[in-house]
C-alpha positions in Angstrom: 19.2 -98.1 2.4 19.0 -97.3 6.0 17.6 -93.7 7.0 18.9 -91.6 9.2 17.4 -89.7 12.5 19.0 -88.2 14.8 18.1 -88.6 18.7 17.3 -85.4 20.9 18.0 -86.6 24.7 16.2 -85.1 27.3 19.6 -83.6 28.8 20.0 -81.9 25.2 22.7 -84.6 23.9 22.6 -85.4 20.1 23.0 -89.1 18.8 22.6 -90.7 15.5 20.5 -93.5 14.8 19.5 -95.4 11.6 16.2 -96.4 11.4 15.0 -98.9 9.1 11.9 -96.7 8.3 9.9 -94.0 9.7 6.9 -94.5 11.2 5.9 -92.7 14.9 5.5 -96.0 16.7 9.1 -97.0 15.5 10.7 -93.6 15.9 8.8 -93.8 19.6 10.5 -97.0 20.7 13.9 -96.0 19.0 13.3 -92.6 22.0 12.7 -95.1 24.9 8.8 -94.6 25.2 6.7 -98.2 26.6 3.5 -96.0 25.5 3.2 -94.7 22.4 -0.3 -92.7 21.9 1.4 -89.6 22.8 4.1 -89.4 21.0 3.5 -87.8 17.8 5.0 -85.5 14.5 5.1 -81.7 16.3 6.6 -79.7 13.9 8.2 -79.3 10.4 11.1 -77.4 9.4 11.3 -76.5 5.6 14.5 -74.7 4.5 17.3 -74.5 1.9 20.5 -76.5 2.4 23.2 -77.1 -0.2 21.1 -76.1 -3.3 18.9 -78.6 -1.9 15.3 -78.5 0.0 15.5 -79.6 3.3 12.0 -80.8 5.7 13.2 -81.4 8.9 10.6 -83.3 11.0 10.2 -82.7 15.0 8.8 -85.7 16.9 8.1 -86.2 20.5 5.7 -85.6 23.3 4.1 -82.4 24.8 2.6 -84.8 27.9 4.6 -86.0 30.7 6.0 -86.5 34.4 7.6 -83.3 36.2 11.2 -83.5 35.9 11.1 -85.5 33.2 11.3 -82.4 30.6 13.3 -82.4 27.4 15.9 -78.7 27.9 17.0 -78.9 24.2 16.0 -74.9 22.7 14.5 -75.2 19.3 13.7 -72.7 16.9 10.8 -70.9 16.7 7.9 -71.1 16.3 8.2 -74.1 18.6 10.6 -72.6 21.0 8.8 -72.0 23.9 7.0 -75.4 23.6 7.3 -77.7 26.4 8.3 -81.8 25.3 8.6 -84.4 27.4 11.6 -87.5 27.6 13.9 -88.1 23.7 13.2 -87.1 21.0 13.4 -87.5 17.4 14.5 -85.6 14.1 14.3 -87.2 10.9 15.1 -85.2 7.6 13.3 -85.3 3.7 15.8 -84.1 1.3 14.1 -83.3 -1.9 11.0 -85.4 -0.2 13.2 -88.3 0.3 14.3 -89.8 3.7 17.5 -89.2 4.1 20.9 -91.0 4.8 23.3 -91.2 7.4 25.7 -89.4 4.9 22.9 -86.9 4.2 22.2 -86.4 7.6 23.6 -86.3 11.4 24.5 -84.7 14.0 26.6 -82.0 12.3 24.4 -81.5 9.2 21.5 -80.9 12.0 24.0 -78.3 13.7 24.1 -76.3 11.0 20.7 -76.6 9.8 19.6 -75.6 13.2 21.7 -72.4 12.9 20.7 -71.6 9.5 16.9 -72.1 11.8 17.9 -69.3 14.2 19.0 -67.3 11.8 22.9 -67.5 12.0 24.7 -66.6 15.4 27.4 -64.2 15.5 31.0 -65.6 16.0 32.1 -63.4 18.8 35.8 -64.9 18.7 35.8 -63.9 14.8 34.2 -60.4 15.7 37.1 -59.8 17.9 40.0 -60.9 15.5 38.3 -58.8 13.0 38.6 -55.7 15.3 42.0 -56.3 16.2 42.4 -55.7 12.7 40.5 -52.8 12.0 42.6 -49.4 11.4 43.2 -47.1 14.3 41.3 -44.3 12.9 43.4 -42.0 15.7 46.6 -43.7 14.6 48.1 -41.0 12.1 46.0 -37.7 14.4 48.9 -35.4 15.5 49.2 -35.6 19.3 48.4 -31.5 19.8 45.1 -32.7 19.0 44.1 -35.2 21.2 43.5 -35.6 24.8 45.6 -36.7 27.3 43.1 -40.0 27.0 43.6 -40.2 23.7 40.4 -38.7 22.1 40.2 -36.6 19.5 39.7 -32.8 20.9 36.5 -31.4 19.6 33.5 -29.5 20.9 32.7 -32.0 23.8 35.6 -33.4 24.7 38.4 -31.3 26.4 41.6 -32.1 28.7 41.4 -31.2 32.0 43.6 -28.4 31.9 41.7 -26.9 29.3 38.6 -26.1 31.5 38.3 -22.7 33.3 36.6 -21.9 36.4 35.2 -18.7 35.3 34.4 -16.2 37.8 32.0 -13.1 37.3 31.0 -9.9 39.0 27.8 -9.2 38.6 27.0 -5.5 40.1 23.2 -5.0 41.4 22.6 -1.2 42.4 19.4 -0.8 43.7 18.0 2.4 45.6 17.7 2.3 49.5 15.3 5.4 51.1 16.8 7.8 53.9 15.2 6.7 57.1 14.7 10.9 57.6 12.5 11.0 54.6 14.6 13.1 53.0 14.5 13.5 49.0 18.1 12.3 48.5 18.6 8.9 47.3 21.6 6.7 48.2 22.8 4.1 45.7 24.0 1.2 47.7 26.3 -0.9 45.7 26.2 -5.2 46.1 28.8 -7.4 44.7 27.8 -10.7 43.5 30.7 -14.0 42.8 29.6 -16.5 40.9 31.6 -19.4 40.1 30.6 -21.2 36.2 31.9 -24.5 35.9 32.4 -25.9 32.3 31.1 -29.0 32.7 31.7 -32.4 29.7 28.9 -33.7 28.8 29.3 -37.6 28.4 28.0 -38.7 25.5 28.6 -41.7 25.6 14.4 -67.6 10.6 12.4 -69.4 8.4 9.9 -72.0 9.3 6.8 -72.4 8.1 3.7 -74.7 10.0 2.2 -77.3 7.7 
């Protein structure tokens, strides 16, 4: 029965490949690597798949030539490791090699999500918003703003704010220049303009 792996190019392209058996010398040539000493097991994925258990095994090289690095993002904890040329994944389901049927490039997809922790779909998030219930939709119209809001404490319509203007009256004594015991009362006016201003309120891996 043949085995399946699944080839990690260095430009980040998937390929399937069926290997005969799994051994790092093998899985090595089947990459495109003349030496061989280098290229070695680097990390283990263990997860649940289908009611079944899934080890995912990470092979390839940490050592290499500038410009010759591998730009495919795996998940942690070996995502900010640096590999070198192709590379290869080979899966144990239930601690058995698996097939071609068993695994590929799609089952590796979504195993590798499943490894991230799920992405968000942000096409579905959108559809699903579309959907969602104007909660203004059935607000009489006397009670929002000309925007649209909903009138409450902080949000007002334009017309609604006031420049309030205030007289403040300061009377303070001034002293007769002939020293004389009456006292004038001088009176000073003071405008000040208030402005009512709005206030904008605006996964799992585990090491061997």
């Amino acid at each position: 029965m043949s085995i399946s792996g699944v080839i990690v190019e260095k430009n980040c392209s998937l390929k399937n490949i069926k290997l005969s058996k799994v051994t790092t010398d093998l899985l090595g040539k089947k990459c495109g690597f003349k030496k061989l000493e280098d290229f070695e097991l680097q990390h283990t994925f263990k997860t649940k798949f289908n009611k079944e258990k899934y080890i995912v095994e990470i092979y390839g090289k940490v050592t290499g030539r500038a410009n010759n690095e591998n730009k495919y993002d795996y998940p942690p904890p070996v995502d900010n490791t640096l590999f070198f040329g192709n590379m290869m994944i080979v899966c144990k389901i239930n601690d058995v090699y698996a097939s071609p049927d068993d695994f590929n490039v799609d089952v590796w997809k979504k195993i590798y999500t499943r490894l991230f922790g799920g992405f968000i779909d942000l096409g579905k998030s959108e559809e699903q918003d579309d959907l969602e219930e104007d909660e203004l939709e059935n607000v009489p119209e006397e009670m929002k703003t000309k925007e649209g809001y909903l009138k409450d404490g902080f949000i007002v319509d334009d017309e609604d704010d006031s420049d309030a203007s205030y007289e403040i009256t300061v009377e303070h004594p001034t002293i007769n220049l002939d020293d004389s015991d009456d006292v004038l009362s001088e009176s000073s006016t003071i405008d000040i303009d208030s402005e009512l201003s709005d206030e904008e309120y605006m996964l799992y891996s585990d090491d061997d």
